[in-house]
C-alpha positions as a Markdown table, in Angstrom:
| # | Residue | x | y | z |
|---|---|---|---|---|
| 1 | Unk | -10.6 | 2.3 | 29.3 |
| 2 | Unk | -13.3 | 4.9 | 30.3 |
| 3 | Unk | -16.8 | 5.4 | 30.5 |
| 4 | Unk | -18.7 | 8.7 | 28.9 |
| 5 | Unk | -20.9 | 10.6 | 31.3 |
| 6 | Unk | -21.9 | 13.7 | 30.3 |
| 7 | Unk | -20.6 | 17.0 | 28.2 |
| 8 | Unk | -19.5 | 20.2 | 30.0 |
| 9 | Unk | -20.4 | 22.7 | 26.9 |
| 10 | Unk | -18.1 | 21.5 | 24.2 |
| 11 | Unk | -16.4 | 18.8 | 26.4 |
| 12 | Unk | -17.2 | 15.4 | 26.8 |
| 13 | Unk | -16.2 | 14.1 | 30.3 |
| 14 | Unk | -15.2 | 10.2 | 30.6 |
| 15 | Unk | -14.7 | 8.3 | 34.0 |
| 16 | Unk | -11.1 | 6.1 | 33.7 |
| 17 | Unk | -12.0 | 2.6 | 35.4 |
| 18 | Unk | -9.5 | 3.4 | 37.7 |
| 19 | Unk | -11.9 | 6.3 | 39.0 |
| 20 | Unk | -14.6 | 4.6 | 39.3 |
| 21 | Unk | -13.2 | 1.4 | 41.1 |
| 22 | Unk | -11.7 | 4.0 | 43.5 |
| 23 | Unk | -15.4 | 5.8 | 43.8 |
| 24 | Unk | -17.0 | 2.5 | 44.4 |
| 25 | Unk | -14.7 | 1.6 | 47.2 |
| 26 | Unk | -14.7 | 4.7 | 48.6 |
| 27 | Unk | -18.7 | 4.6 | 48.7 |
| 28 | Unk | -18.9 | 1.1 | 50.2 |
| 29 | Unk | -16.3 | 1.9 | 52.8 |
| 30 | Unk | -18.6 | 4.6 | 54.5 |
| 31 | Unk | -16.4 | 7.5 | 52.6 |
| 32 | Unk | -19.0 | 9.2 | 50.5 |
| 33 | Unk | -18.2 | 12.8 | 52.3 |
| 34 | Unk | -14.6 | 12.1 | 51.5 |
| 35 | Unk | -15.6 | 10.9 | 48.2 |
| 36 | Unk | -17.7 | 14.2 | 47.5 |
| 37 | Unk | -14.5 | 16.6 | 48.4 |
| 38 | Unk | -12.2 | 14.1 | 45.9 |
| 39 | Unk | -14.2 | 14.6 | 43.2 |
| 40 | Unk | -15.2 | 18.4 | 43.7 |
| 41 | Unk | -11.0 | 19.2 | 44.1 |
| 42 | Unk | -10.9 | 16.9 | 40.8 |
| 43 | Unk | -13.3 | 19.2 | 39.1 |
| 44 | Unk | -12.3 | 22.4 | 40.4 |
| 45 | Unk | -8.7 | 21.0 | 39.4 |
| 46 | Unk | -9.8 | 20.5 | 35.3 |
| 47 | Unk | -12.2 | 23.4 | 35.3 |
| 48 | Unk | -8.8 | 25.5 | 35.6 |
| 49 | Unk | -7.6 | 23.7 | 32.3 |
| 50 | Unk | -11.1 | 24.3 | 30.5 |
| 51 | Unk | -11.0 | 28.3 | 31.0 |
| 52 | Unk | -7.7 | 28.3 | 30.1 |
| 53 | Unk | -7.9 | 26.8 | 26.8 |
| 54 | Unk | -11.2 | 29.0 | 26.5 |
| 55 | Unk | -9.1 | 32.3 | 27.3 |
| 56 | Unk | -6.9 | 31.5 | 24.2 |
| 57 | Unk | -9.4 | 30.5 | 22.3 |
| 58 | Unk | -9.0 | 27.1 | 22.4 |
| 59 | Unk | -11.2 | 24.1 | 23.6 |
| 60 | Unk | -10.8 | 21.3 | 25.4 |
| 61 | Unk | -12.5 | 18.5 | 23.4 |
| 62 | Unk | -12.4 | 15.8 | 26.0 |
| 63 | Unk | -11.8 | 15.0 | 30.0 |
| 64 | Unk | -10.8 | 11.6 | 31.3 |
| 65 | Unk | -11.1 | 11.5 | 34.8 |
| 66 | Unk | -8.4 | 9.6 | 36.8 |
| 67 | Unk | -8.2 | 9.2 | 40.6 |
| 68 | Unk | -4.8 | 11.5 | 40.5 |
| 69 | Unk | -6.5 | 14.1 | 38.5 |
| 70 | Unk | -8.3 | 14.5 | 34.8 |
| 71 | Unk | -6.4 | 14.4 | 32.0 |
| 72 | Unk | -7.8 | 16.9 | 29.0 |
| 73 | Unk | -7.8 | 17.0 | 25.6 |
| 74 | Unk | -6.8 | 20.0 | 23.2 |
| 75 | Unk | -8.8 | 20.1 | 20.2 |
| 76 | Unk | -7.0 | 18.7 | 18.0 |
| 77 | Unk | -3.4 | 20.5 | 16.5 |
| 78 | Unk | -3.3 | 22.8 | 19.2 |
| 79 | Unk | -1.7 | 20.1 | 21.6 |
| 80 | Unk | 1.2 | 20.9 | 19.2 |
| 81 | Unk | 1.6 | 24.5 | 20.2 |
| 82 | Unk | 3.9 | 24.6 | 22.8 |
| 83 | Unk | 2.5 | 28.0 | 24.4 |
| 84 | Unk | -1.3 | 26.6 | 24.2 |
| 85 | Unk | -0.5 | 23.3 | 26.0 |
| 86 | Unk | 2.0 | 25.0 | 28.4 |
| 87 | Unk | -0.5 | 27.2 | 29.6 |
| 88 | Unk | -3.7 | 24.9 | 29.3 |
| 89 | Unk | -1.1 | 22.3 | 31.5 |
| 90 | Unk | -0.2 | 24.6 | 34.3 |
| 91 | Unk | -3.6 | 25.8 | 34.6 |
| 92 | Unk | -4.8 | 22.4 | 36.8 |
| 93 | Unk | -1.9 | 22.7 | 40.0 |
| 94 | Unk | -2.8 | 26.4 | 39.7 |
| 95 | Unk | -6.2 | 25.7 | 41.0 |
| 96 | Unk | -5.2 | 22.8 | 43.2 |
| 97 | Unk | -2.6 | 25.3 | 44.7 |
| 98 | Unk | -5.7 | 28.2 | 44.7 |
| 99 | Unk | -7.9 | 25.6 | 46.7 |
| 100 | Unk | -5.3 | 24.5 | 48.8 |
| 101 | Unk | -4.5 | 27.9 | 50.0 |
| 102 | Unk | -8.1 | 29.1 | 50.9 |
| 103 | Unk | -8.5 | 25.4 | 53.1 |
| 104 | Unk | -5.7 | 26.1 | 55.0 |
| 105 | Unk | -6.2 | 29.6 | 55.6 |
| 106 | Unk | -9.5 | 28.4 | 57.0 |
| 107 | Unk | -7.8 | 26.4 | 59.0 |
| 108 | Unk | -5.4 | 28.8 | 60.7 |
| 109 | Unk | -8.5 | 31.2 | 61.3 |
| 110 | Unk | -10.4 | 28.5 | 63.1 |
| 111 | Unk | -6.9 | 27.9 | 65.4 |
| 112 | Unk | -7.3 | 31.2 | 65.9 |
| 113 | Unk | -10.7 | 31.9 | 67.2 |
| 114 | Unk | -11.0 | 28.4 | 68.6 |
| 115 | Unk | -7.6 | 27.3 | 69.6 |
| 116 | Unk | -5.9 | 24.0 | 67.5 |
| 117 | Unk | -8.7 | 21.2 | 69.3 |
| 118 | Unk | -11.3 | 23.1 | 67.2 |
| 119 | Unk | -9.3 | 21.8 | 64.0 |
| 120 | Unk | -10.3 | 17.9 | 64.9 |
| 121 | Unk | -14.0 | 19.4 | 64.4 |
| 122 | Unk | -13.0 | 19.9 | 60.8 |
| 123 | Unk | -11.8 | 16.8 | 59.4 |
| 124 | Unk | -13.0 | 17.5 | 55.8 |
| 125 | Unk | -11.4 | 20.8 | 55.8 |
| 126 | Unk | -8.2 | 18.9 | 56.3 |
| 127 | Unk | -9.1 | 16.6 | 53.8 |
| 128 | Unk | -9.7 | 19.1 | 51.5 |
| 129 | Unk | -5.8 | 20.6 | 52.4 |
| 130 | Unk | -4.6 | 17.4 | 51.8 |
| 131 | Unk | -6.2 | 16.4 | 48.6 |
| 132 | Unk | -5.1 | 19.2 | 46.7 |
| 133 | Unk | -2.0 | 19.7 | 48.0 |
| 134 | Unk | -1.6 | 16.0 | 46.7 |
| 135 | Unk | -2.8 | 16.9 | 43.5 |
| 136 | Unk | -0.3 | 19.6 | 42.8 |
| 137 | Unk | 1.9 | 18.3 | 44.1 |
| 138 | Unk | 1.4 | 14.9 | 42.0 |
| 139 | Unk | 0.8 | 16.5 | 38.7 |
| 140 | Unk | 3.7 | 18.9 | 38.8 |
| 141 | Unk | 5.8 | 15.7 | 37.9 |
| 142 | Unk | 7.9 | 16.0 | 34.5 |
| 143 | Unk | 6.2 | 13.0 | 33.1 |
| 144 | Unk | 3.2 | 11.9 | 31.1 |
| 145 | Unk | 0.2 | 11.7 | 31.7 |
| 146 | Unk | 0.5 | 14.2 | 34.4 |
| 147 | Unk | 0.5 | 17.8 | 33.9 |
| 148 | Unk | 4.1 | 18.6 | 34.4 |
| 149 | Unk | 4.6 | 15.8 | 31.9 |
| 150 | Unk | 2.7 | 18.4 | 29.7 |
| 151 | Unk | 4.8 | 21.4 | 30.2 |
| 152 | Unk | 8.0 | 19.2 | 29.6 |
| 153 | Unk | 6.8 | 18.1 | 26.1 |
| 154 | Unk | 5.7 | 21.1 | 24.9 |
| 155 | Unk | 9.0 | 22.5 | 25.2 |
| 156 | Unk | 11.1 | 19.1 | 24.1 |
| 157 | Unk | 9.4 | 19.2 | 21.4 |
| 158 | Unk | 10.6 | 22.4 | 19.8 |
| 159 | Unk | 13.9 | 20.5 | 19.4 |
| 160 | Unk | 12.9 | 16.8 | 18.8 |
| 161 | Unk | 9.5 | 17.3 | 17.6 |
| 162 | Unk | 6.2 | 16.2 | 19.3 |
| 163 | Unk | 6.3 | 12.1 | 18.6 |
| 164 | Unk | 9.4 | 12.0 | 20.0 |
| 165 | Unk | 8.9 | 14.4 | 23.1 |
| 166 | Unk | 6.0 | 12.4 | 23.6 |
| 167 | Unk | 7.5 | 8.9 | 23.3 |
| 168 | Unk | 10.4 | 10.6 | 26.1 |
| 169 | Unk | 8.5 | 11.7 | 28.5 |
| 170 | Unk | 6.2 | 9.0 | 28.5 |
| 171 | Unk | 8.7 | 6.5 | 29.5 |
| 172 | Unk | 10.0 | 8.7 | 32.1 |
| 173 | Unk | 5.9 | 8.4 | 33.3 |
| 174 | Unk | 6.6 | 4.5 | 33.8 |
| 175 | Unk | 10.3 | 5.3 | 34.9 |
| 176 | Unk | 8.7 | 7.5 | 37.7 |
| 177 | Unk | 5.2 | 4.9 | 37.9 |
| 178 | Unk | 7.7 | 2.1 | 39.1 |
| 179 | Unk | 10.1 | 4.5 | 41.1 |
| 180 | Unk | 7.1 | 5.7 | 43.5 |
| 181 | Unk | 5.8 | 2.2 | 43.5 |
| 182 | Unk | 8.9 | 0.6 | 45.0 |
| 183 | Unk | 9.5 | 3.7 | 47.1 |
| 184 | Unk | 6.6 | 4.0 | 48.8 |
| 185 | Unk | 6.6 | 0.0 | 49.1 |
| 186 | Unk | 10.0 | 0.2 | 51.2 |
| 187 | Unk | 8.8 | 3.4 | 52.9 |
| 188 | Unk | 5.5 | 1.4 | 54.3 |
| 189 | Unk | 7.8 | -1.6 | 55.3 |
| 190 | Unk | 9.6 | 0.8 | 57.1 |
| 191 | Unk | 6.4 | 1.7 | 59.3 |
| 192 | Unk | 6.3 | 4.9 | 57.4 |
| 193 | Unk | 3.0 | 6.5 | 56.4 |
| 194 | Unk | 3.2 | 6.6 | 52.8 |
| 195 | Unk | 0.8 | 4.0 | 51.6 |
| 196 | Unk | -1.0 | 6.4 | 49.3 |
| 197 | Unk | 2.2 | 6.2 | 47.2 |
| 198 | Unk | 1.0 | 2.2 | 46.3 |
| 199 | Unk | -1.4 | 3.3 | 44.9 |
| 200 | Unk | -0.5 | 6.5 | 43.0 |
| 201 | Unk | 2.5 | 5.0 | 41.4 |
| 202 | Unk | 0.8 | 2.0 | 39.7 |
| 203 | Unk | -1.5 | 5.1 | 38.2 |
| 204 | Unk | 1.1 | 6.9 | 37.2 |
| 205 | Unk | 2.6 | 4.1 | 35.4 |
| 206 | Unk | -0.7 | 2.9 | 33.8 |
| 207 | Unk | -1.0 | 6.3 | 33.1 |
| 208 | Unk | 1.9 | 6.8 | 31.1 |
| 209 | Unk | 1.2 | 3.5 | 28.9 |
| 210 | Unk | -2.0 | 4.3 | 28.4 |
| 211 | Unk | -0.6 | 7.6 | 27.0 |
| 212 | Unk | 1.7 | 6.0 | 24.8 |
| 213 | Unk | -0.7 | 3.7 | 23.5 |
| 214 | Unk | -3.2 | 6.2 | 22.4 |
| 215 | Unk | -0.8 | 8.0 | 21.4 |
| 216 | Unk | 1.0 | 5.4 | 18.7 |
| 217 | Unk | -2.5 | 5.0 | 17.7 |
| 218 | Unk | -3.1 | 8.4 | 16.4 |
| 219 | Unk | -2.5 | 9.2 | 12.7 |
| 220 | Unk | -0.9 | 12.2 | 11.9 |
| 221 | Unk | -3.0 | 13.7 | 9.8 |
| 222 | Unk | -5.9 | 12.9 | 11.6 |
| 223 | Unk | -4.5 | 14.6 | 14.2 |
| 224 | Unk | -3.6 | 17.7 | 11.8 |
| 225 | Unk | -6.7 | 17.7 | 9.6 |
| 226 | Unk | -9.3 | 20.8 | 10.6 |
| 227 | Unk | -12.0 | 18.7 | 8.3 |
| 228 | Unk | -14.1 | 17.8 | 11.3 |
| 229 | Unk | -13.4 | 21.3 | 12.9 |
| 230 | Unk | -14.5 | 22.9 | 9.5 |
| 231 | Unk | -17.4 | 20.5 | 9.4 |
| 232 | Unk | -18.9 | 21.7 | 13.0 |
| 233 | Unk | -18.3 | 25.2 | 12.8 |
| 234 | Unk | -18.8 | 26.5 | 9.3 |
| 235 | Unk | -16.0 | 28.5 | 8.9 |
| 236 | Unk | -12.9 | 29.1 | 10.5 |
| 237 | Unk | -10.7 | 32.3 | 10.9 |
| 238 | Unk | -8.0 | 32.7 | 8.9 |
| 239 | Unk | -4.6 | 34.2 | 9.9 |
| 240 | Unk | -1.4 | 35.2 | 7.7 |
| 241 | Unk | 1.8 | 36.4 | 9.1 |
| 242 | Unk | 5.0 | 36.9 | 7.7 |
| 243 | Unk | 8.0 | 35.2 | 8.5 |
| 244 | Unk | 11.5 | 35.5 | 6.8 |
| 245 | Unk | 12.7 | 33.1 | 5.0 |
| 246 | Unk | 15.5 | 31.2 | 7.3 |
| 247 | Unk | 13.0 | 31.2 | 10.1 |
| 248 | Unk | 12.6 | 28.0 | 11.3 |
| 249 | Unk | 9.7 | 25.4 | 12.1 |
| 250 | Unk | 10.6 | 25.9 | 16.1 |
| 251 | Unk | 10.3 | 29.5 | 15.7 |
| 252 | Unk | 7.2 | 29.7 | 13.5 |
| 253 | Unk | 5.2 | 27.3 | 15.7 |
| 254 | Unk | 5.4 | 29.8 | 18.6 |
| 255 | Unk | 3.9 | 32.2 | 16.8 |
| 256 | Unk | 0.8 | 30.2 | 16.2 |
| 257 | Unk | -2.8 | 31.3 | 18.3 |
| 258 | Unk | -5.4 | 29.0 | 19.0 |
| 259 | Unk | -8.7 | 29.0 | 17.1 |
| 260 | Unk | -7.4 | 30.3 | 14.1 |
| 261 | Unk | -5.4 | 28.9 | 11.2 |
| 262 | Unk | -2.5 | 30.2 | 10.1 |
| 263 | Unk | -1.0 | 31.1 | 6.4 |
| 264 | Unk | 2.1 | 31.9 | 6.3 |
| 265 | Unk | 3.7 | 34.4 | 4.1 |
| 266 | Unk | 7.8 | 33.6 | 3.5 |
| 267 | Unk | 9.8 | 37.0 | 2.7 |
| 268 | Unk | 13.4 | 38.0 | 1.9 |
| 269 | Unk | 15.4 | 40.3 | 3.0 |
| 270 | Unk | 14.1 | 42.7 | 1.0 |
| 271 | Unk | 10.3 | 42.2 | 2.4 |
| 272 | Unk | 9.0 | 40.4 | -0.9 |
| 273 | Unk | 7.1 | 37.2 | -0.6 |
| 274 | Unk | 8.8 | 34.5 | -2.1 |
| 275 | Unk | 6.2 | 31.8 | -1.0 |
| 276 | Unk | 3.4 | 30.4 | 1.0 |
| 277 | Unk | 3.4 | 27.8 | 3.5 |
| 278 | Unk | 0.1 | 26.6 | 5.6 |
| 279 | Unk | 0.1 | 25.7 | 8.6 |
| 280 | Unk | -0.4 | 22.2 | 8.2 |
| 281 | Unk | 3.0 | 21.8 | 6.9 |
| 282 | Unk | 4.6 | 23.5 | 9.7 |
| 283 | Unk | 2.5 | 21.5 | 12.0 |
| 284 | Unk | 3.4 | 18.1 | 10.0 |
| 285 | Unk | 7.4 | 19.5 | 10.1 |
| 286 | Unk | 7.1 | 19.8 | 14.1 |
| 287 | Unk | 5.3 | 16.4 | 14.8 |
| 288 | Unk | 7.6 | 14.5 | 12.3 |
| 289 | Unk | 11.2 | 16.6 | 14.5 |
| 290 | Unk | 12.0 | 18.6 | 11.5 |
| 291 | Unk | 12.0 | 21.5 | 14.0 |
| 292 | Unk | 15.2 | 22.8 | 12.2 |
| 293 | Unk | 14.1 | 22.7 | 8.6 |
| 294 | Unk | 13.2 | 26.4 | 7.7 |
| 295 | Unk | 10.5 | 28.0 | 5.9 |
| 296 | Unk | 12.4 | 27.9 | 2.8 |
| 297 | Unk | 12.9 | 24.3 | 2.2 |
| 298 | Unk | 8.6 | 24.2 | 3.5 |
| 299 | Unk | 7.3 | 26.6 | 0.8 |
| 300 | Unk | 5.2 | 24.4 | -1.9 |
| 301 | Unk | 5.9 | 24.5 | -5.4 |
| 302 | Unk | 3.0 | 26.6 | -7.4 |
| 303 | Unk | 0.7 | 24.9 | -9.3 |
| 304 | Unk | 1.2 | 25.3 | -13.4 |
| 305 | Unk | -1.1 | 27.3 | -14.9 |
């Protein structure tokens, strides 16, 4: 359920309803300042992601904005590289953290000079504090669709492949949804301040099914083909690297870089290769669990003739 607005360079960026319900209220409420430092921390929050898939050679394909942060996506397979999506993940709540840091030195240099009542003069620096403290805070959750969520898949699934990682921790995203939700409801009964919790739970939650759902929908080999890639760009660079022959699917996959695709030459002990296997079919191995199967049992049969 979101919008397209515009491309950043190869990315397409989308507006989730939730975003734009939040904008609109935010607008007609007289917030349009606050609203301007929300959505520049947001940005400044996914641009993080963006060069970090473009420092590996990666790209970030699409951004769906949400009112707890953007959620990007890797272009296509390399979501299944562990390393890639690790890094591309962690990238986001580095930047929060970066923009974060610079606010509230601002703010200590100001109760410096000025004394703390010159703070009160300030009150989007301290929104600006607070906003991306939240957001790092937020997203360093261990659940889908946030960015911790991200960091905790790509690891899972090096032992139970990527649909089930991604089935996991996606119901640990409505687990936590619900959790923060009733939380922060008792909380506010209580008189405590944590009414922003009501609404970030719910998100969370919708979140996380709306991960789920998309990701059900995908087809794995739409998800592994380089057709479209191939079809947009030409050409693409080829790779081979050798592997012995009892390595296995987990092992292999971390060996995998962005932006190129790999061949992969099986050898014995004794440094002859016995085989081929493309990437593809390690890729398909991981998504499917198979993480244990080794190259071996993956090299295909040669064609007669």
């Amino acid at each position: 359920m979101s919008i397209p607005v515009g491309r950043v360079g190869n990315t397409q960026v989308c507006l989730h309803v939730t975003f734009i319900v939040a904008a609109l209220v935010l607008a007609l409420s007289g917030f349009a300042l606050h609203l301007l430092v929300f959505a520049g921390s947001l940005l400044f929050h996914e641009v993080g992601h963006i060069i970090a898939a473009s420092l590996q050679g990666a790209e970030i394909t699409r951004v769906e904005v949400w009112p707890f942060g953007a959620v990007g996506r890797l272009e296509r397979s390399w979501q299944l590289a562990p390393a890639a999506e690790t890094t591309v993940a962690l990238a986001g709540p580095l930047n929060s953290g970066m923009l974060c840091s610079m606010a509230s030195a601002l703010q200590r240099g100001i109760m410096h000079s000025q004394g703390p009542a010159a703070i009160g003069q300030f009150p989007l620096l301290d929104l600006l504090v607070r906003v991306n403290l939240g957001l790092l805070l937020v997203n360093l959750i261990p659940c889908l669709p946030l960015d911790g969520g991200r960091v905790l898949r790509a690891q899972l699934a090096l032992r139970s492949g990527y649909v089930e990682a991604s089935k996991k921790v996606s119901r640990w995203g409505l687990w936590a949804g619900c959790a923060i939700t009733v939380g922060a409801a008792l909380g506010t009964l209580k008189g405590q301040a944590w009414h922003p919790f009501l609404i970030v739970g719910p998100l969370v939650a919708w979140g996380a099914v709306d991960e789920k759902a998309g990701f059900a929908a995908q087809n794995v080999m739409e998800i592994l083909s380089r057709s479209e890639y191939l079809a947009q760009r030409k050409a693409i660079p080829v790779q081979e690297i050798m592997v012995p022959a009892d390595a296995t699917v987990s092992e292999v996959v971390q060996k995998l870089k962005p932006s190129r695709y790999h061949v992969i030459l099986v050898a014995n002990r004794g440094m002859k290769v016995i085989g081929k296997v493309t990437e593809t079919r390690v890729l398909e191995a991981l998504y499917e669990g198979k993480t244990g199967l080794n190259m071996r049992e993956l090299i295909q049969p040669r064609s007669p003739g």
